[in-house]
C-alpha positions in Angstrom: 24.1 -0.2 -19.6 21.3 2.0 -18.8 20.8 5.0 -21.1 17.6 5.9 -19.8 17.0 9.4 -17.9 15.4 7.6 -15.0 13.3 9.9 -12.2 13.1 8.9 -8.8 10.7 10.8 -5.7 9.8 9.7 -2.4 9.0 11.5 1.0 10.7 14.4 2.1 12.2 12.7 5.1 11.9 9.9 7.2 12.6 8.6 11.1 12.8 5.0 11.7 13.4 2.9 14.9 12.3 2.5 18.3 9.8 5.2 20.3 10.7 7.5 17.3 7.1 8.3 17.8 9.1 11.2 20.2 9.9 13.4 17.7 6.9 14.4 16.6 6.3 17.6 18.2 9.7 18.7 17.0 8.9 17.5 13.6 5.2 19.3 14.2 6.9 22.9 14.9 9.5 22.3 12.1 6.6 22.9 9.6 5.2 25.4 11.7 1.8 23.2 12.2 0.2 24.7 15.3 -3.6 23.5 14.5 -3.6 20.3 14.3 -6.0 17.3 12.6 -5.8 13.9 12.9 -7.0 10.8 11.1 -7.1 7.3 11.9 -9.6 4.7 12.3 -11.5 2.8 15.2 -8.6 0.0 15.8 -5.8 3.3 17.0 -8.5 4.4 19.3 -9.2 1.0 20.7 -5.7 0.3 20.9 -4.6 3.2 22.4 -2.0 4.5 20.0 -4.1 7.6 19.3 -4.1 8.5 22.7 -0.7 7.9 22.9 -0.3 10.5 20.7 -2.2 12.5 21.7 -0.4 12.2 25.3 2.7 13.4 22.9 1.5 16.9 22.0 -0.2 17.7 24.9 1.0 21.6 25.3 3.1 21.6 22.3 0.3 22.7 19.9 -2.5 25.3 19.9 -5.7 22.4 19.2 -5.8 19.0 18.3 -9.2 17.8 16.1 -9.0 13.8 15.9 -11.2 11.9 13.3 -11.4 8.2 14.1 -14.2 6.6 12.1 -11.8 6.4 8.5 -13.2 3.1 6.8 -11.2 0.0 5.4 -11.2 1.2 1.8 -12.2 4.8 2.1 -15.3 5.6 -0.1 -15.4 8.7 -1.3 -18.2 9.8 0.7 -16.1 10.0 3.7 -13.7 12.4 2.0 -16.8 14.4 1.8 -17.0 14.4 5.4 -13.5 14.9 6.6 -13.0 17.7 4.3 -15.6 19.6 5.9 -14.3 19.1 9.3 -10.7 19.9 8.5 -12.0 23.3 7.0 -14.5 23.7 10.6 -11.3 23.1 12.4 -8.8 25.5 10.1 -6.3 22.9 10.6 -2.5 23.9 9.1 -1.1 20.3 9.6 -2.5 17.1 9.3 -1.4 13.6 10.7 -2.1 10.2 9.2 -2.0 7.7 12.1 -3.1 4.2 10.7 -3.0 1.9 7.7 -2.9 3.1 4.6 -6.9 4.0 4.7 -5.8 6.2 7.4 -2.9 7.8 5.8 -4.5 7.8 2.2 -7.5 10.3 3.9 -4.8 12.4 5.4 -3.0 12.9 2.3 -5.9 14.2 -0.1 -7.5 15.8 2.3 -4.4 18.0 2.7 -4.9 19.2 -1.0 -8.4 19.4 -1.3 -7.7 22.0 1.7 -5.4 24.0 -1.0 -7.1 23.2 -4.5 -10.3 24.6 -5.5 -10.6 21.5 -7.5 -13.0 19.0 -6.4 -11.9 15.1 -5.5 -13.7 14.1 -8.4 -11.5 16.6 -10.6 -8.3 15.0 -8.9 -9.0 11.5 -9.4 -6.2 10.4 -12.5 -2.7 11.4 -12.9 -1.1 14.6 -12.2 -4.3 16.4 -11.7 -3.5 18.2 -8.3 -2.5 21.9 -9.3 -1.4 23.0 -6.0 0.7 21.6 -2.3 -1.6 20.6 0.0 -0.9 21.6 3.6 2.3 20.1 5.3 1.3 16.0 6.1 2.9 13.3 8.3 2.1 10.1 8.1 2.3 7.2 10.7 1.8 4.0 10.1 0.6 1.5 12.2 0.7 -1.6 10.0 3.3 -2.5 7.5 1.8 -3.3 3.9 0.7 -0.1 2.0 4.2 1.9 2.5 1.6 5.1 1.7 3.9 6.7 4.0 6.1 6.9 0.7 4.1 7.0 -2.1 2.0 9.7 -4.4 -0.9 7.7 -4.6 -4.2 7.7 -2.7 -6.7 4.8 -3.4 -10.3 5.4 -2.8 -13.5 3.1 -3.3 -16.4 4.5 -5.8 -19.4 2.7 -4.5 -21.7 3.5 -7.4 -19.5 1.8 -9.5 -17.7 -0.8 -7.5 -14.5 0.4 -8.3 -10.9 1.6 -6.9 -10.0 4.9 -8.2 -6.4 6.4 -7.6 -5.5 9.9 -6.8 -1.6 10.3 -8.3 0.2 13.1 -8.0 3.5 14.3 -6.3 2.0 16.8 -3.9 0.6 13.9 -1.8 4.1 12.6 -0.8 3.8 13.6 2.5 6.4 16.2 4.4 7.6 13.3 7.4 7.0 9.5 7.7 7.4 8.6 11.2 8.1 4.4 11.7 8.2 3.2 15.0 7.7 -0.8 15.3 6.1 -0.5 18.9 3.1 1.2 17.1 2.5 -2.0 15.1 2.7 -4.5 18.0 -1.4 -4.6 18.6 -2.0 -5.3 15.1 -3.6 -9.1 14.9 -2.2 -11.9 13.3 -4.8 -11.7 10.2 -3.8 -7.9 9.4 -0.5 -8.8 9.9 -0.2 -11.3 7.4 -2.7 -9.3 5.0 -1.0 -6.6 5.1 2.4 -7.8 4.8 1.6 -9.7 1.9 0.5 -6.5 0.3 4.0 -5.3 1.1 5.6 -8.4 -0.5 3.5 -7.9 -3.4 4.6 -4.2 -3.9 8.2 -5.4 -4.2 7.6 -8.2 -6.1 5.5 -6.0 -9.0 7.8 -3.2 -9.0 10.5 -5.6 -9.6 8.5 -7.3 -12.6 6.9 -3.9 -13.9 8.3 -2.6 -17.3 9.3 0.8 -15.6 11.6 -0.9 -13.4 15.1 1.2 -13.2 18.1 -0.1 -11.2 17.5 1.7 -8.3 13.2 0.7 -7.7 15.1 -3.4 -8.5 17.5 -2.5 -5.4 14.8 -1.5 -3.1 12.3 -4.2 -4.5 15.1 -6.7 -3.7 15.6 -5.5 -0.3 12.3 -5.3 0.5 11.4 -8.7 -0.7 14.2 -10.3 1.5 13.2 -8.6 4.3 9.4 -9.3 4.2 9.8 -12.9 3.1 12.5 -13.8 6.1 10.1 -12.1 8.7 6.3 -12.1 8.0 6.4 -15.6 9.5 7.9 -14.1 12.7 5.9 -11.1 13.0 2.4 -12.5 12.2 3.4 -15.9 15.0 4.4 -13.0 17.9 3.3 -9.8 17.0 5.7 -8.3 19.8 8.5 -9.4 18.2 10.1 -5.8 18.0 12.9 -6.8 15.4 10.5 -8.6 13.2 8.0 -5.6 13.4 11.1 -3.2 12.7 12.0 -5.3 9.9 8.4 -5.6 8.2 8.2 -1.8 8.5 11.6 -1.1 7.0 10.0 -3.7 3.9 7.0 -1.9 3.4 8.5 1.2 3.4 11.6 0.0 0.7 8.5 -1.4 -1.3 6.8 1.7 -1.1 9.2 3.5 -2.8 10.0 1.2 -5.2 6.3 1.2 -6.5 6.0 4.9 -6.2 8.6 5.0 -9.1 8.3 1.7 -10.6 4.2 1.3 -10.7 2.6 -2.3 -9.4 1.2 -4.1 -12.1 -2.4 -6.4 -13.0 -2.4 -8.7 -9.1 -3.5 -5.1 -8.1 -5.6 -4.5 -11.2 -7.4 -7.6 -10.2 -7.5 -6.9 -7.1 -9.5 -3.7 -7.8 -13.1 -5.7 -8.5 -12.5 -7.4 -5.4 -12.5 -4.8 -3.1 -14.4 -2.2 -4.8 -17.8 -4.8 -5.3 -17.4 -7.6 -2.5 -15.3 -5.5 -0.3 -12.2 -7.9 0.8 -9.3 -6.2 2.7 -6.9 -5.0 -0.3 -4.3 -7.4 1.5 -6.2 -10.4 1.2 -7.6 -9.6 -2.6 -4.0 -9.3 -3.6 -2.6 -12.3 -2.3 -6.1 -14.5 -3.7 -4.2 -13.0 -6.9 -0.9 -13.3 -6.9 0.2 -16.5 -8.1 -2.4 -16.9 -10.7 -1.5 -13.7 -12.3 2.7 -13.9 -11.9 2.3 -17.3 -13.7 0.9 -15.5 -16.6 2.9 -12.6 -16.8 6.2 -15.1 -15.9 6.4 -15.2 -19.6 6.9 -12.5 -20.8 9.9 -11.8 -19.0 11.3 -15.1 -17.8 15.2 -13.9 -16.7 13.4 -11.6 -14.2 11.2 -13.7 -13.2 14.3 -16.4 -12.8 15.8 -13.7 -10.8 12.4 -13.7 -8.4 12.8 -17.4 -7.9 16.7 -17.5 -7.1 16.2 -15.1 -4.6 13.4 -16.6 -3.2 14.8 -19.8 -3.3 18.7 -20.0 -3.5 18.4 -23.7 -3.7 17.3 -23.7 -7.2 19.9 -20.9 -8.6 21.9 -23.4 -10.4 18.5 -24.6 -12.8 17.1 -23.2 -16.0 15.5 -20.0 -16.0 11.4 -21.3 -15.9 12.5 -23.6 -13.2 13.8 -21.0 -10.9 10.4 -18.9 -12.1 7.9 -21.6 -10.9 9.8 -22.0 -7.9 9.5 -18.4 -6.7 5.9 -18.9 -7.1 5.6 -22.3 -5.6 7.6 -20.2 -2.6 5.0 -17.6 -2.6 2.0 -20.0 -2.4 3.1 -21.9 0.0 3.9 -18.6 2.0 -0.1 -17.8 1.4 -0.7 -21.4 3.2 1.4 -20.7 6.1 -0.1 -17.6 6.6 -3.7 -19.2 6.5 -5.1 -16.7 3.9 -7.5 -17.7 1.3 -6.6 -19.0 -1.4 -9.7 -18.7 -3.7 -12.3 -16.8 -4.5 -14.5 -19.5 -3.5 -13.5 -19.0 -0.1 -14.3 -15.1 -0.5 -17.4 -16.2 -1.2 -17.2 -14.6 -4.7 -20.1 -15.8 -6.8 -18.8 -17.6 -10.0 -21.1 -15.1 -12.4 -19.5 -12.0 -11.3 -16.8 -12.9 -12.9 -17.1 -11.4 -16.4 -18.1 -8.3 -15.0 -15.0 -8.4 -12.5 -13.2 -8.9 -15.6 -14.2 -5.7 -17.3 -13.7 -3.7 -13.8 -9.5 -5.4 -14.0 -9.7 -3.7 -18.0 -10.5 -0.3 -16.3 -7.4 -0.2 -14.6 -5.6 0.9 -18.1 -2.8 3.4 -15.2 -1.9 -0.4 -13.8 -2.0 -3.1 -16.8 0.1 0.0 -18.7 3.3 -1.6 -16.1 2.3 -5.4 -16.4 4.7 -7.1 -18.6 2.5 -8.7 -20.4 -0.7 -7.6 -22.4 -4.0 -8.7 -20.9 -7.1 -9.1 -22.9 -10.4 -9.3 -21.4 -10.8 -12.9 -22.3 -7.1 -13.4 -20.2 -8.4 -11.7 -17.3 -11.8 -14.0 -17.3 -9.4 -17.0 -17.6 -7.2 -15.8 -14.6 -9.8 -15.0 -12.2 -11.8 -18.5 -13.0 -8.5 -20.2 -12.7 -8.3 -19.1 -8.7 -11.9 -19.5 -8.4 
């Protein structure tokens, strides 16, 4: 039995299913926003989604500002910049319409807004003092599940690193999921992003803060990733597949809020910080390489991976059904044509060591991993996918 006192916190509500996208002006004057700032990136204005919401609260608010230039991997410079239009605009509620770049920029800029701390005073754990102003998020894509998590991931270019924003304040107000948003998204973002999703479930499942309740929604959120990525990323307008993926990320979104991810994303961090690859992508170039190590060190959950992965193995020995779950998972990766390697990144071999160090940085995510990396491990793992 568990004796532990376990904690568990996710978004203050959420509305799923079709043209939910509706209820937003109702959810809008439920938190009494009337001046209005959005953020998303150039792909919603391309594809129209902004527009289309735009369309939405057309004479149900007093102004709408829209920023649409958020980058893939927000540096911290363009914090800089939104903040200073929000405050220009006097906005009272903001939307995040987009990936989780999109929705990560909505959610510290609604506490900078409230905090007379600066970004650089937030970045770590539990550092924001104060609410932000109220926040709903939209995604767009289903990987990041930042519509349900207190985390905000920005890129500090001087020293080609990820740093994380964590704190409770930035679980937003409303999450907003409607699968017809996601139907423009291309096959390569798709699968990118979905394996991030996958990956979010399947470390908050291994992570050594697991509780019952994160291993319920990991479990459910692995299932329903791994039996419709295919779908979604081969027809993107497959609406039940899209519906699906979202209701995935989201589960794994809040099973990572509570349980923490673990070292794929630590080594992950180099990647995109330095050589910017899509988070997606760095993750699943990781994956394999690190759940082989860390399998381990916790083999019966790892067993558990690979039986529900692959029920055809439940019957064998625990490091059987382990290896299976990742031989599942790679060939997943192949079907998906990702990369593989970091070869194929076009990673040179010498930035290795240095990558290394950047992966023993990330002390918030190897504290979950189940087992203890050294610097020497983490040289070993990345030339072992290179």
């Amino acid at each position: 039995m568990n004796t532990k006192i376990n904690y568990f916190k996710t978004t203050g509500k959420i509305i799923t299913g079709m043209k939910s996208i509706a209820t937003l002006p109702e959810e809008i004057r439920l938190l009494g926003g009337k001046r209005v700032f959005i953020f998303t990136d150039e792909g919603i204005i391309k594809a129209g989604i902004c527009e289309q919401v735009l369309q939405i609260l057309e004479g149900t608010v007093e102004s709408v500002s829209v920023f649409g230039n958020v980058p893939p991997e927000p540096p911290l410079e363009t914090i800089d910049e939104c903040l200073a239009l929000a405050r220009e605009a006097r906005c009272d509620l903001i939307i995040g319409l987009g990936g989780g770049s999109a929705m990560d920029v909505a959610k510290v800029i609604s506490v900078l807004l409230t905090n007379d701390k600066s970004l650089a005073q937030m970045i770590g754990v539990n550092l924001v003092d104060v609410r932000g102003i109220p926040k709903i998020l939209i995604p767009t894509s289903a990987g990041t599940g930042s519509e349900v998590t207190p985390i905000v991931i920005l890129t500090d270019q001087a020293e080609n690193l990820k740093k994380g924003v964590v704190s409770d304040f930035l679980f937003p107000e409303t999450a907003i999921l409607d699968p017809e948003l996601t139907i423009s998204l291309p096959p390569g973002a798709t699968a990118a992003s979905g394996m991030d999703a996958l990956i979010h479930a399947v470390e908050a499942y291994t992570s050594v803060n697991a509780t019952p309740m994160t291993d319920h929604l990991a479990v459910r959120a692995i299932q329903l990733v791994a039996a419709n990525i295919r779908s979604a990323w081969a027809n993107g307008n497959n609406l039940e597949a899209r519906m699906n993926m979202l209701e995935g990320s989201l589960l794994a979104g809040q099973a990572f809020a509570n349980a923490g991810v673990t070292a794929v994303h630590a080594f992950a961090y180099p990647l995109g910080g330095e050589f910017h690859v899509p988070h997606g992508v760095s993750n699943a170039v990781m994956l394999c390489a690190v759940l082989r190590f860390n399998m381990i060190a916790n083999l019966e959950k790892f067993a558990s991976l690979g039986r529900l992965l692959c029920p055809d193995v439940a019957s064998q020995d625990n490091k059987v059904c382990a290896e299976a779950g990742i031989c599942f998972l790679e060939g997943l990766i192949v079907d998906l044509q990702l990369p593989r390697t970091l070869r194929e990144l076009k990673i040179p071999q010498d930035a290795i060591p240095r990558m290394a160090e950047g992966v023993m940085k990330v002390t918030r995510l190897l504290a979950n991993n189940p087992r203890k990396i050294t610097l020497e491990d983490a040289k070993k793992i990345y030339q072992d996918v290179y």
